[in-house]
PLY file of the C-alpha trace (Angstrom):
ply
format ascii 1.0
element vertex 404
property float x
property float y
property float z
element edge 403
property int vertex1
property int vertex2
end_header
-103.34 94.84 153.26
-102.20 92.27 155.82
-106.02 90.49 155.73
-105.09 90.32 152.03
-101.46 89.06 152.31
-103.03 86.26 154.45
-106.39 85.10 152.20
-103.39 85.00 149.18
-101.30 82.42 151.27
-103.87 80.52 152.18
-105.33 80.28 148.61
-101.54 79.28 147.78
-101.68 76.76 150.27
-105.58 75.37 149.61
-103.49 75.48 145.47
-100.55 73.65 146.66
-102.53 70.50 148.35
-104.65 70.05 145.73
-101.99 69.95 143.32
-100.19 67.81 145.45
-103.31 65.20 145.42
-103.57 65.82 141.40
-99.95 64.73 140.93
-99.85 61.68 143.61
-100.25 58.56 141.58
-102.08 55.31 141.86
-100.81 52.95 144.26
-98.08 50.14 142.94
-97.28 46.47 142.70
-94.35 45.08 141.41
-93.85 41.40 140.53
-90.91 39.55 139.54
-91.86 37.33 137.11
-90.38 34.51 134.93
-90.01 35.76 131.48
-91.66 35.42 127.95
-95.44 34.44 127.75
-96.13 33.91 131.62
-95.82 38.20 131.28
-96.93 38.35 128.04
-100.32 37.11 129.77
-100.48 39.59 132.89
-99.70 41.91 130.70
-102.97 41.66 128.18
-105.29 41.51 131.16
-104.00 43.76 134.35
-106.03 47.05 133.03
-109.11 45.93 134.87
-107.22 44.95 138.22
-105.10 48.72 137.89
-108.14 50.77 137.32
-110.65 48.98 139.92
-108.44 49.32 142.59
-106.19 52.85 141.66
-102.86 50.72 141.30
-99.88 50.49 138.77
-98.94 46.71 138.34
-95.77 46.55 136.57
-94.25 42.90 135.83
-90.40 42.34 135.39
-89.82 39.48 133.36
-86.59 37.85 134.09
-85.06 34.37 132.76
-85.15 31.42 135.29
-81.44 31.48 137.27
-81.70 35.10 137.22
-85.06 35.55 138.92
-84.43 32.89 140.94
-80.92 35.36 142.56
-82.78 38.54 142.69
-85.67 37.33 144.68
-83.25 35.38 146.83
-81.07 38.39 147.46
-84.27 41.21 147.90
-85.44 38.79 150.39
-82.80 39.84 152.64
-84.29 43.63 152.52
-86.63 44.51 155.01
-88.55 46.53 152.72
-88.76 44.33 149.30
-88.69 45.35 146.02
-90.98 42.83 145.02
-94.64 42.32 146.10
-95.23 39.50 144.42
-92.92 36.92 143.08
-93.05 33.52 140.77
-91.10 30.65 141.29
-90.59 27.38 139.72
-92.22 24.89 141.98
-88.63 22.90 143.11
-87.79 26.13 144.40
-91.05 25.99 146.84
-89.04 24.16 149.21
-85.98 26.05 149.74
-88.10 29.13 149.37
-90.27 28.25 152.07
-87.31 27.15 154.07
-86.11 30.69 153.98
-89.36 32.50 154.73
-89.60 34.63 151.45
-93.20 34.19 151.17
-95.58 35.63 152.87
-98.44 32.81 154.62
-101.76 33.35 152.38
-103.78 31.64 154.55
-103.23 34.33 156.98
-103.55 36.61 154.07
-107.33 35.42 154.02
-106.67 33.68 150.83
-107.81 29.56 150.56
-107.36 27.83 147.95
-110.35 26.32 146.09
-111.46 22.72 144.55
-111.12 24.05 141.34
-107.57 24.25 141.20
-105.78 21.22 140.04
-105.37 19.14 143.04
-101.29 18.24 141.97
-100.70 21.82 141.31
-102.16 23.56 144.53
-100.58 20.88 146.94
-97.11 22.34 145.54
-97.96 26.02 147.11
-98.29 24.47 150.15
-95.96 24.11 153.30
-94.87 21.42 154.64
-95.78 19.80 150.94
-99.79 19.19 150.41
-100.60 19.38 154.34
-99.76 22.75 154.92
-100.09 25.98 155.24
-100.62 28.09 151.75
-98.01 30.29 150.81
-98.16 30.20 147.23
-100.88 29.94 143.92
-100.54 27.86 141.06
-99.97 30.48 138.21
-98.80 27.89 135.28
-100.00 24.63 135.09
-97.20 22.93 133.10
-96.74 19.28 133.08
-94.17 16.67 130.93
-95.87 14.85 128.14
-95.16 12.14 125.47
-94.94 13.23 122.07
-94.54 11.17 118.92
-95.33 11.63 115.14
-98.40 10.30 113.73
-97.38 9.48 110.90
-94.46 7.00 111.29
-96.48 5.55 113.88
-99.71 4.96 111.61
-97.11 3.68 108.89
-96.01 0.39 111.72
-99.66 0.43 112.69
-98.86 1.37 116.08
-101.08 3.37 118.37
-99.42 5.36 121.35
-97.84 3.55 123.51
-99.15 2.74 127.25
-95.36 1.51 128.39
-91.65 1.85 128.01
-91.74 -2.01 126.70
-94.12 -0.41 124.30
-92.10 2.77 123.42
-88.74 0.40 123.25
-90.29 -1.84 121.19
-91.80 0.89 118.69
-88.79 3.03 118.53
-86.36 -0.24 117.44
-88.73 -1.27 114.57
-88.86 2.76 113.19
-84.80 2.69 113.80
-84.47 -0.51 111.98
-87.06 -0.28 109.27
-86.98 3.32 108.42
-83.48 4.65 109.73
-85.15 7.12 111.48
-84.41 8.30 115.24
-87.01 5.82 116.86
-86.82 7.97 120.02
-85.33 11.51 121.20
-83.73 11.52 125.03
-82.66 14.69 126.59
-79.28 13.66 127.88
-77.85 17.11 128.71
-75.76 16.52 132.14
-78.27 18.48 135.31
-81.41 19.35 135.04
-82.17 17.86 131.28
-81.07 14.14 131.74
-82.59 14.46 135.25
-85.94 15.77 133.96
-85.63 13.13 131.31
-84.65 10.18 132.96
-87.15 10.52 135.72
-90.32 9.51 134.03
-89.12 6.01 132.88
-87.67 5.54 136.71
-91.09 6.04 138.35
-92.40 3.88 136.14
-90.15 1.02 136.95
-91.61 1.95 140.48
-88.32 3.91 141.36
-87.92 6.77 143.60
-85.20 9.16 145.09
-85.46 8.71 148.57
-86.95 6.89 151.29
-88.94 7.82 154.22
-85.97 8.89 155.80
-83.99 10.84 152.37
-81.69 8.35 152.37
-81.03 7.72 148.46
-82.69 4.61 146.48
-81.05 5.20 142.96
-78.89 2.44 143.18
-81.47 -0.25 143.30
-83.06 -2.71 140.61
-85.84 0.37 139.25
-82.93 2.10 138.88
-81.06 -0.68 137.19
-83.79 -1.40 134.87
-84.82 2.14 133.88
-81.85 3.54 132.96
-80.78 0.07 130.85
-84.52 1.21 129.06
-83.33 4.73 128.84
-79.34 3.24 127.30
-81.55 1.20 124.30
-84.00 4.18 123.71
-80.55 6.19 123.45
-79.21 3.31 121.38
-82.68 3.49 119.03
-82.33 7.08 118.25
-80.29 10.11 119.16
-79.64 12.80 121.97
-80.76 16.38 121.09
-81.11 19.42 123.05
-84.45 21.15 123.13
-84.57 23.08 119.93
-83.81 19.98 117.86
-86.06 17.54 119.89
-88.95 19.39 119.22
-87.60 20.07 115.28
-87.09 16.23 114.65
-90.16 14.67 115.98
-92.52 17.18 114.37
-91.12 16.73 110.94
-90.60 13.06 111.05
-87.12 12.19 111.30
-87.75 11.40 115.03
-90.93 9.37 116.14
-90.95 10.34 120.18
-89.93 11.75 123.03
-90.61 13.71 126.39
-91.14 17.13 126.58
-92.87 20.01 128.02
-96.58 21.48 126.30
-94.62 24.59 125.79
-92.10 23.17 123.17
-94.70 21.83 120.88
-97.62 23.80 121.30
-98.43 27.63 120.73
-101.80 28.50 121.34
-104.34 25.89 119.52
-101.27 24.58 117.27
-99.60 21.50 118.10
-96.63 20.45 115.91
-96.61 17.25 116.94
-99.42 14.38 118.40
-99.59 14.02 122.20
-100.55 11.58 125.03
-99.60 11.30 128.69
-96.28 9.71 129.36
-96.97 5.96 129.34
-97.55 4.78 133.06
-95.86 1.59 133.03
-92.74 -0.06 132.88
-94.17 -3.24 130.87
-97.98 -4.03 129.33
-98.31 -6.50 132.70
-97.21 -3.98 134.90
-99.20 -2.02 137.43
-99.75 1.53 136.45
-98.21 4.46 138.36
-97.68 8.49 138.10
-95.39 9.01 136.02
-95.62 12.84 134.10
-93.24 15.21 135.75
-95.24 18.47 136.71
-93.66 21.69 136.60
-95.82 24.65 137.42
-94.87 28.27 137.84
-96.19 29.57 141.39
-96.82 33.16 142.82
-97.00 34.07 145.73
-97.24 37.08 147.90
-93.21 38.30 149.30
-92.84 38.24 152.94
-91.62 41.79 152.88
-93.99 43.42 150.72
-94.82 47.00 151.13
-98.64 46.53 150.92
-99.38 43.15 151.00
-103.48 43.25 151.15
-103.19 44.71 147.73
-100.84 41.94 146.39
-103.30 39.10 147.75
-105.77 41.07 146.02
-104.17 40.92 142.74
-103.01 37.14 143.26
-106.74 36.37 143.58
-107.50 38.22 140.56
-104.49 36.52 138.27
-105.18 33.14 139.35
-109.53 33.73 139.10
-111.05 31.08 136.60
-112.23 33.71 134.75
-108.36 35.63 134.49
-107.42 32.36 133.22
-109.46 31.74 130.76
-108.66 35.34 129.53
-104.84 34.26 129.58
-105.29 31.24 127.53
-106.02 33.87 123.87
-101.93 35.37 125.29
-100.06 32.16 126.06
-101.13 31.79 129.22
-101.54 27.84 130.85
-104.49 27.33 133.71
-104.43 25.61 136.52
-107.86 25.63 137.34
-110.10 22.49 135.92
-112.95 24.59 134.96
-110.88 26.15 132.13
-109.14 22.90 131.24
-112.99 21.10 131.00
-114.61 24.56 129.25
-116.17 23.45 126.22
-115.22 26.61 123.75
-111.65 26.06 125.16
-111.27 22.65 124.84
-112.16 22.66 121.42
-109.90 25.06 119.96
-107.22 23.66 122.30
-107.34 20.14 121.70
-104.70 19.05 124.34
-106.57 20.36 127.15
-107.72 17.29 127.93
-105.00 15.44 127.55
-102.58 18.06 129.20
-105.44 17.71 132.57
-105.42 14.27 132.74
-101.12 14.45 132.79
-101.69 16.89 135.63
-103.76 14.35 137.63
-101.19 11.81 137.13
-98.11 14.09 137.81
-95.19 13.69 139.82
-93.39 16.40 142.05
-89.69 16.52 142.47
-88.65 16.03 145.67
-89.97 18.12 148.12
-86.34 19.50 149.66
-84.31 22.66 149.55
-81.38 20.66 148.42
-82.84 19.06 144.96
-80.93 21.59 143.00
-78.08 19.87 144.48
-79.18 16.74 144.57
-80.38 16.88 140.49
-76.33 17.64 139.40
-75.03 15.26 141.32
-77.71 12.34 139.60
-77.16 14.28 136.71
-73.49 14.15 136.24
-73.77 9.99 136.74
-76.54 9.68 134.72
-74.11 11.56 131.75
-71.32 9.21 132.18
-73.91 6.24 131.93
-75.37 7.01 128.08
-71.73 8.34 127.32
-70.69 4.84 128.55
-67.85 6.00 130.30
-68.88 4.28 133.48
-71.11 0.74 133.78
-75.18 1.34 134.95
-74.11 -0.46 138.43
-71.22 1.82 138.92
-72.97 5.46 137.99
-76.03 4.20 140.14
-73.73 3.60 142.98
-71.66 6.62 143.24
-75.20 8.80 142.52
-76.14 7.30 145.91
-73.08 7.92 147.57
-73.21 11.25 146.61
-76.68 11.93 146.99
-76.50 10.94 150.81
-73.59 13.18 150.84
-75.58 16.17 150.02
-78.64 14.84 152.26
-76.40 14.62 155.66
0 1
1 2
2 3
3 4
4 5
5 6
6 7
7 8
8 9
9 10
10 11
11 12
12 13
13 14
14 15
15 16
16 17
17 18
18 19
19 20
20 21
21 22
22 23
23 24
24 25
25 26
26 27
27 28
28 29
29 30
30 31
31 32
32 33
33 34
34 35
35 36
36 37
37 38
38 39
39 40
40 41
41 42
42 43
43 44
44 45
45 46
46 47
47 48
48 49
49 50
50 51
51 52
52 53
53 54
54 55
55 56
56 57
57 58
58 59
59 60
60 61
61 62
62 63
63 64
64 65
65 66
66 67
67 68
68 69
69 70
70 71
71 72
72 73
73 74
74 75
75 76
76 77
77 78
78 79
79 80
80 81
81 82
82 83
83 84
84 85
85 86
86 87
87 88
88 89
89 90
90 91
91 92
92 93
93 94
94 95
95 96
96 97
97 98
98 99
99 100
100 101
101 102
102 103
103 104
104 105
105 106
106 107
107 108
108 109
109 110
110 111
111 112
112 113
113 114
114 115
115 116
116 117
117 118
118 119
119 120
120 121
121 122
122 123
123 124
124 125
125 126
126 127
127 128
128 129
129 130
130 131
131 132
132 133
133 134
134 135
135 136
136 137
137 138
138 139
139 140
140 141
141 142
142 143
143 144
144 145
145 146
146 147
147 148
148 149
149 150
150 151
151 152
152 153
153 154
154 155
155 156
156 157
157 158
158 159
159 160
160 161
161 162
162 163
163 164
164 165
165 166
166 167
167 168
168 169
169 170
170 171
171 172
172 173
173 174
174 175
175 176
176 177
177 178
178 179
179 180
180 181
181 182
182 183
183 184
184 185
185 186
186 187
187 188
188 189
189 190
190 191
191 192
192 193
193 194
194 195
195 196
196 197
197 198
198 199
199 200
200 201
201 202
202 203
203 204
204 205
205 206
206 207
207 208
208 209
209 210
210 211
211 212
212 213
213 214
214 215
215 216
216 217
217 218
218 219
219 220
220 221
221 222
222 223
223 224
224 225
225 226
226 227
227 228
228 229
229 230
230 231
231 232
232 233
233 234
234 235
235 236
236 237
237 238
238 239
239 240
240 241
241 242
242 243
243 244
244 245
245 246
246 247
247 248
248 249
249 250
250 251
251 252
252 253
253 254
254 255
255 256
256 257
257 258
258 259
259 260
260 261
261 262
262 263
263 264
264 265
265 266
266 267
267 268
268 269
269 270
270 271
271 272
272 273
273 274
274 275
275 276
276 277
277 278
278 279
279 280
280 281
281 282
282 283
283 284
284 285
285 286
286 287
287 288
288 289
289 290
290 291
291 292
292 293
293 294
294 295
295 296
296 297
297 298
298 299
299 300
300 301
301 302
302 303
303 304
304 305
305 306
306 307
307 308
308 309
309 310
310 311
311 312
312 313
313 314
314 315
315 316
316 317
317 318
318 319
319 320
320 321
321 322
322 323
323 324
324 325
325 326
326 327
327 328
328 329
329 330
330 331
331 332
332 333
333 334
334 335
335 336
336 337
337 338
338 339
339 340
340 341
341 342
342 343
343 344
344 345
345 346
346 347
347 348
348 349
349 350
350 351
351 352
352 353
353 354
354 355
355 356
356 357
357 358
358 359
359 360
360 361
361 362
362 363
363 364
364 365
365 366
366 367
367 368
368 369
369 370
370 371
371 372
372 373
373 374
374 375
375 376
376 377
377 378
378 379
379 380
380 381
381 382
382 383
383 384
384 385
385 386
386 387
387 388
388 389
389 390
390 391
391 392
392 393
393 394
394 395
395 396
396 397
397 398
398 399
399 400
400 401
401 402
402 403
């Protein structure tokens, strides 16, 4: 009786682990993630990464400011919530400063030649020299868009300068009463985002060696008088209405990101890299704003091998060329330059050759700071409440502010 009572517990107890083994699931990665078709990609193509390596992969999409607090705040847990995270690439610095990400290079991860050379340098700490803590996910860049039509009716070709674009977008506002061109002169980030372009191309830039401010100088005199006439040639629209106007002619051009004007092989309007120079005699310069989505791996990750596993996998030539058929925008060449891609997506070209020639906001944990204060000046400019001289001026007083 007793031998009996003891072969039925331990049957009970062989029953009870391997039930316990059935039931324990796959391991688990979570990623905070910016919302809309950046998920909408990880999503179509995580099934072979989950059942190769036993894992559940699930992806929180979130909108910009709001992914941006939550990572901020679960950075302060010692155990994270997030494995992996995505960040706009002006957050790198700040970021960085505050040691959310984990290093990748001690993660065993490098990062290869066929990544865009603009985009990877932004995952890196101190800014292109460093130390990699984070992948180009998103390869987004600014580009110039314009309608073909009103253009081919002036016989004009796009433009290769702001003299060019000035000169194009007075002769459409004069001849056809049309919005000759489209600024974005929302006060922060827009007019900043906007306004940026045309002041590299004047040779302008924020800071000097030393971040002390060089708005208020004669690029910035010059580009934002440009940017005051292109105003005065056409209109100011937000984003939905930019993209509206141009691509059904009552607007001839304007800035914007791929994203606004293209979905998947469809463009609604023609495009061209932002013209590199302040006048035809000019000397060329980077102008295209880049603005790539990163990912990295969370400093406080509970399994962190796995999520350098998976940010291998998501950011793999061939993962990216899977993305492209669900929204998804490479960063590696390879896809850009693959010859099935290129021709269903015609602005692959085009949209690699912007990346080459790209710009990065300045690389410090203050430019979110740094971008109102510009921006609010910049406002009262094209509003005309205060001269060019005077809003340059008090954007470097206050920029310098910030910077000390």
């Amino acid at each position: 009786m007793k031998k009996n009572i003891v072969m039925l517990l331990s049957l009970m107890m062989l029953v009870s682990i391997f039930t316990g083994c059935q039931s324990k699931g796959p391991n688990k990665l979570v990623i905070a993630a910016r919302g809309g078709s950046h998920v909408t990609a990880m999503e179509a193509v995580k099934a072979s990464f989950e059942k190769e390596n036993n894992v559940k992969v699930e992806i929180i999409g979130l909108e910009s400011a709001d992914l941006k607090k939550k990572i901020s705040l679960d950075s302060k847990n010692k155990a994270g919530a997030y494995d992996l995270i995505m960040a706009d690439d002006p957050w790198m610095p700040e970021f960085s400063e505050a040691g959310i990400f984990a290093n990748l290079s001690k993660l065993g991860i490098k990062g290869d030649d066929d990544f865009e050379e603009s985009s990877l340098k932004l995952g890196k700490n101190p800014y292109a020299t460093g130390d990699l803590y984070a992948l180009p996910f998103s390869g987004n860049v600014q580009m110039f868009f314009y309608n073909k039509k009103l253009l081919d009716s002036h016989q004009y070709e796009p433009p290769k300068s702001w003299e060019d674009v000035l000169k194009i977008a007075n002769e459409i506002h004069t001849a056809d009463g049309k919005a000759g061109y489209v600024i974005r002169g929302q006060q922060g980030n827009p007019i900043v985002s906007d306004f940026l372009p045309i002041f590299w191309a004047y040779g302008g830039q924020i800071f000097d060696g030393n971040w002390k401010s060089q708005v208020d100088t004669a690029a910035g005199e010059q580009a934002l008088n440009t940017y005051i006439k292109l105003l005065a040639s056409g209109t100011n629209y937000e984003t939905t209405d930019i993209v509206s106007s141009v691509s059904e002619g009552r607007a001839a051009m304007a800035l914007g990101w791929p994203s606004w004007f293209i979905k998947g092989g469809n463009a609604s309007a023609d495009f061209s890299p932002i013209p590199s120079k302040a006048s035809s005699t000019a000397a060329p310069t980077s102008t295209g704003m880049i603005g790539n989505w990163m990912m990295g791996v969370t400093s406080n990750s509970h399994n962190p091998e796995l999520a350098a596993k998976f940010l291998t996998f998501i950011t793999s030539s061939e993962t990216q060329k899977a993305m492209v058929e669900h929204g998804g925008v490479p960063t590696r060449k390879s896809v850009y330059l693959d010859s099935e891609l290129a021709a269903k997506y015609k602005h692959f070209p085009v949209q690699l050759k912007a990346l080459q020639n790209s710009v990065a906001r300045p690389r410090t944990a203050k430019w979110s700071r740094v971008e109102e204060a510009l921006g609010a000046e910049l406002s009262a400019a094209i509003a005309g409440t205060k001269s060019v001289k005077d809003a340059l001026s008090q954007a470097n007083t206050a920029i310098n502010k910030i910077m000390q």
